[in-house]
C-alpha positions as CSV (number, residue, x, y, z in Angstrom):
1,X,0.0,0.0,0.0
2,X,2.6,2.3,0.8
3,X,5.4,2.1,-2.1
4,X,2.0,2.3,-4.5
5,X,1.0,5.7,-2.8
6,X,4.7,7.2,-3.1
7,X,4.9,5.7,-6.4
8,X,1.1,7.6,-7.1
9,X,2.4,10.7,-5.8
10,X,5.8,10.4,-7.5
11,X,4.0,10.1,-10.8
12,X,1.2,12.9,-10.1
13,X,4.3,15.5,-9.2
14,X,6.1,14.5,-12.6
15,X,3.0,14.4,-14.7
16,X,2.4,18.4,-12.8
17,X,5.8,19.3,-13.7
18,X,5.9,18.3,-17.0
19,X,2.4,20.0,-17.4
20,X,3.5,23.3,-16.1
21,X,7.2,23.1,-18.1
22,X,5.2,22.6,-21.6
23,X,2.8,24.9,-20.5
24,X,5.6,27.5,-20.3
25,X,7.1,26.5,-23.2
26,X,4.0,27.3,-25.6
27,X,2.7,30.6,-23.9
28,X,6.4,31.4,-24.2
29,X,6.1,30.2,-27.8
30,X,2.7,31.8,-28.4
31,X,4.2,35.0,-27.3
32,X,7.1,35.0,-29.4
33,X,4.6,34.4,-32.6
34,X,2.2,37.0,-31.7
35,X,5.2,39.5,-30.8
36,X,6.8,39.3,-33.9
37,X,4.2,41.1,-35.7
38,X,3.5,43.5,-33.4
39,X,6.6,44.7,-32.8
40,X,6.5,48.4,-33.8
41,X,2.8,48.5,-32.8
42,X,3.8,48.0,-29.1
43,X,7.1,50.6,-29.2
44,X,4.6,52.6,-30.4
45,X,1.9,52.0,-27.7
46,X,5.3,52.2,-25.3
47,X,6.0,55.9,-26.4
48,X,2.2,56.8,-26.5
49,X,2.4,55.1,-22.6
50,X,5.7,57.2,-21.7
51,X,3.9,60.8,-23.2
């Protein structure tokens, strides 16, 4: 009963950190591809912002 629960918990704190490292990754990603475009838009917005 109790190397199942450690093994359980073992596998629930890898599957979270694995989940949270990929989740990082794409909004990382994500961000990259949607700031690429947008580049002089937000140095513009950043000057309007400093005014």
């Amino acid at each position: 009963m109790y190397p199942f629960y450690s093994l359980l918990v073992r596998v629930i704190l890898a599957a979270f950190f694995i989940r949270i490292i990929a989740a990082a990754f794409l909004a990382r990603v994500i961000f990259a591809f949607l700031l690429i475009p947008t580049i002089e838009g937000s140095l513009t917005a950043h000057r309007l912002l400093q005014i």
